[in-house]
C-alpha positions in Angstrom: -11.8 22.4 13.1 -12.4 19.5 15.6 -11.4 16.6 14.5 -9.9 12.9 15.3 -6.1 14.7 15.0 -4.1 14.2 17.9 -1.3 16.0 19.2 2.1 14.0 19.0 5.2 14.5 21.2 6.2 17.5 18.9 2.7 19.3 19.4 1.8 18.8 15.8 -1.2 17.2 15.2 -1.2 13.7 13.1 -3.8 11.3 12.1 -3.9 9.3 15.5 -2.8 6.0 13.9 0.6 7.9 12.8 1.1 8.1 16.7 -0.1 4.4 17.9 3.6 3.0 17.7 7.2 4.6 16.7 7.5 2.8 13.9 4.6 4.6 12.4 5.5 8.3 13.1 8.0 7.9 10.4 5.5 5.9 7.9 3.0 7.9 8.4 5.0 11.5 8.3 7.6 10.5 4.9 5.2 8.0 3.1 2.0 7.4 3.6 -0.5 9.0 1.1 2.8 10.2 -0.9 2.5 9.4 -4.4 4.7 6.1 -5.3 5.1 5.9 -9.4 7.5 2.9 -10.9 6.0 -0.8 -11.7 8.4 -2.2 -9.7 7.7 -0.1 -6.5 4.1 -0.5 -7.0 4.5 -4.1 -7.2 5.6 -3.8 -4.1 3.3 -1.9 -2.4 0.6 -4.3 -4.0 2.1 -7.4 -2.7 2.8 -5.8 0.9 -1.0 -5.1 1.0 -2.1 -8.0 0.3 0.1 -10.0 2.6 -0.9 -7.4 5.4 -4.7 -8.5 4.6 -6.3 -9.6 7.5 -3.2 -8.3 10.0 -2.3 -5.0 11.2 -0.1 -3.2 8.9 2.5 -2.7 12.0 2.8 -6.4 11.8 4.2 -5.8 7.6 6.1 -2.5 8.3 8.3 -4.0 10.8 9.0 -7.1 8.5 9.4 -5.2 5.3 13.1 -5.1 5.0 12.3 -9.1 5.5 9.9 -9.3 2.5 12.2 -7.2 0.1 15.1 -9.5 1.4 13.0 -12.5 0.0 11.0 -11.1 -2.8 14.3 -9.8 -4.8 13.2 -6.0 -4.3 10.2 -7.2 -5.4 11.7 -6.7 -9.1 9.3 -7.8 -11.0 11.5 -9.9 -13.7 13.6 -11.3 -10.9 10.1 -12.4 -9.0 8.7 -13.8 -12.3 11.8 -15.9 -12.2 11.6 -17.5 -8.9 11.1 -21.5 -9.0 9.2 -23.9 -6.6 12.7 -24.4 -5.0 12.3 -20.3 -4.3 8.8 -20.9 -3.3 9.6 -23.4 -0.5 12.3 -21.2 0.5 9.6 -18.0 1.0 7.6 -20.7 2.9 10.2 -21.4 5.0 11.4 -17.9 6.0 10.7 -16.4 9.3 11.2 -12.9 8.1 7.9 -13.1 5.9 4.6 -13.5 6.6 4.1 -17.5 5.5 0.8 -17.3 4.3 0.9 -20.2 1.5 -2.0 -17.8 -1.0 -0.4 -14.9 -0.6 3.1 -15.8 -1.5 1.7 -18.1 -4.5 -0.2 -14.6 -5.4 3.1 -12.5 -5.1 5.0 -14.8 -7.5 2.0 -15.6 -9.9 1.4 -11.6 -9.9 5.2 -11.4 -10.9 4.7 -13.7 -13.7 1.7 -11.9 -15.3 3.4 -8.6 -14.8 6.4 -10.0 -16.6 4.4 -9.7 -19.7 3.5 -5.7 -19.4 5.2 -3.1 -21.3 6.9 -0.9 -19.4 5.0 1.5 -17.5 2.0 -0.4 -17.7 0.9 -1.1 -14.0 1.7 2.8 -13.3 -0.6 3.5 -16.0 -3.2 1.3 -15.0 -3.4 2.1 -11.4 -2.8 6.1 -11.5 -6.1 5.9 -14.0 -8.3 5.1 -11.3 -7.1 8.5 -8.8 -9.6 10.3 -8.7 -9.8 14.1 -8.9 -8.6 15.5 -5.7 -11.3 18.2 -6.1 -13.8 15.5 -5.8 -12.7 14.5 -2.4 -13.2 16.4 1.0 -10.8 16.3 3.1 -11.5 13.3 6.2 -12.5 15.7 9.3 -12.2 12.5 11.2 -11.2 8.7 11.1 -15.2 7.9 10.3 -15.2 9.7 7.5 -12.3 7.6 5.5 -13.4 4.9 3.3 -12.7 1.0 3.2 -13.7 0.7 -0.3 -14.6 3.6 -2.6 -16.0 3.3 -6.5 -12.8 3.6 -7.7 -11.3 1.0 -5.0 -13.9 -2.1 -7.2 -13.0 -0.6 -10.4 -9.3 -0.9 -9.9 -9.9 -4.4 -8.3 -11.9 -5.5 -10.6 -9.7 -4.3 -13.7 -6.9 -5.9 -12.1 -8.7 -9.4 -11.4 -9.8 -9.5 -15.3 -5.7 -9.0 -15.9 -4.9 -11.9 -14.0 -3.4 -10.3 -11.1 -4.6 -12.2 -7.9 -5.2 -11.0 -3.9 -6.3 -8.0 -4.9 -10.3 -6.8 -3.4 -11.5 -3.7 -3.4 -10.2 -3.0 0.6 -6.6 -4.3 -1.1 -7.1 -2.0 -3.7 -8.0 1.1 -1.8 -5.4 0.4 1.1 -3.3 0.9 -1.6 -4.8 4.1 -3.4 -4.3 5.3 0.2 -0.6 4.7 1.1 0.6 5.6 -2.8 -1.0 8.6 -2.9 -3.8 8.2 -5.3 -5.9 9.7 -2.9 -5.0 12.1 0.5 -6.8 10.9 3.5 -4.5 12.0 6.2 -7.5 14.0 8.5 -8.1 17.5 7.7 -5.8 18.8 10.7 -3.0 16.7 10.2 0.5 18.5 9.7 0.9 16.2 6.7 -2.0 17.9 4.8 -2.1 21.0 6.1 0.5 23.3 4.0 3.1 24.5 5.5 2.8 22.9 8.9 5.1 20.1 8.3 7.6 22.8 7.7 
């Protein structure tokens, strides 16, 4: 096995983006490509993605107890609630990322998702993992996707929904960090079993 894994300060090798900064030892050991079920948390993750679109996703991770601050818990009713009084607050706050579509999209998204049934957006967005037997494992960071068939269908379906901000990179940035699909590198300690241990 040679591959893009790098050996972190522990001698356990990690996809080498899990050792660029601290912050991301932890994200990328306890959450990343771990799956993530509930409307409410996927909501979240949704909207996260989509404001970290064009930034680095450092740049959202270290502001995140900033958006959840803002955006209710990202609760979906409470979100669908918020008023433009609530919307030139978000636009004023430093803990955010102030991006004037992407906060319209997070409380527009709300609104729509107001109207699912419970367990709806789980559903939806678990339909499109695909079968892990499908799927080699990444022997290095040039073998991991930006956009993947499932990544436009999922975009695609959501778009026709209503929900907004959402392209097929969105879409599969989030596949990736909610565990739809594994694509920590074939010799990371997170995918190999029992090396995390």
């Amino acid at each position: 096995m040679s591959g893009d894994a790098v050996a972190g300060p522990d001698g356990r090798l990690r996809c080498p983006w899990g050792l660029s900064t601290e912050d991301y030892v932890a994200y990328h050991d306890e959450e990343w490509g771990r799956p993530v079920h509930g409307d409410d948390a996927l909501y979240e993750r949704l909207c996260l993605e989509a404001f970290q679109s064009g930034l680095s996703w450092i740049t959202i991770l270290r502001r995140r107890e900033g958006f959840r601050a803002a955006f209710a818990g990202f609760e979906i009713a409470e979100v669908a609630r918020f008023t433009d009084a609530d919307r030139e607050r978000l636009l004023a706050d430093p803990g955010i990322i102030r991006n004037r579509a992407k906060v319209d999209a997070t409380l527009a998204n709300a609104r729509v998702l107001a109207g699912w049934s419970a367990g709806e957006l789980d559903a939806l967005i678990w339909s499109y993992a695909p079968d892990p037997a499908s799927r080699k494992a990444p022997g290095a960071l040039a073998d991991v996707p930006a956009i993947t068939p499932e990544s436009t269908a999922l975009s695609k379906d959501l778009k026709k929904r209503g929900i907004r901000f959402v392209g097929p990179t969105t879409a599969y940035a989030l596949m990736q960090a909610c565990g739809l699909v594994n694509d920590h590198l074939e010799d990371c300690v997170i995918r190999v079993p029992g090396a995390a241990a």
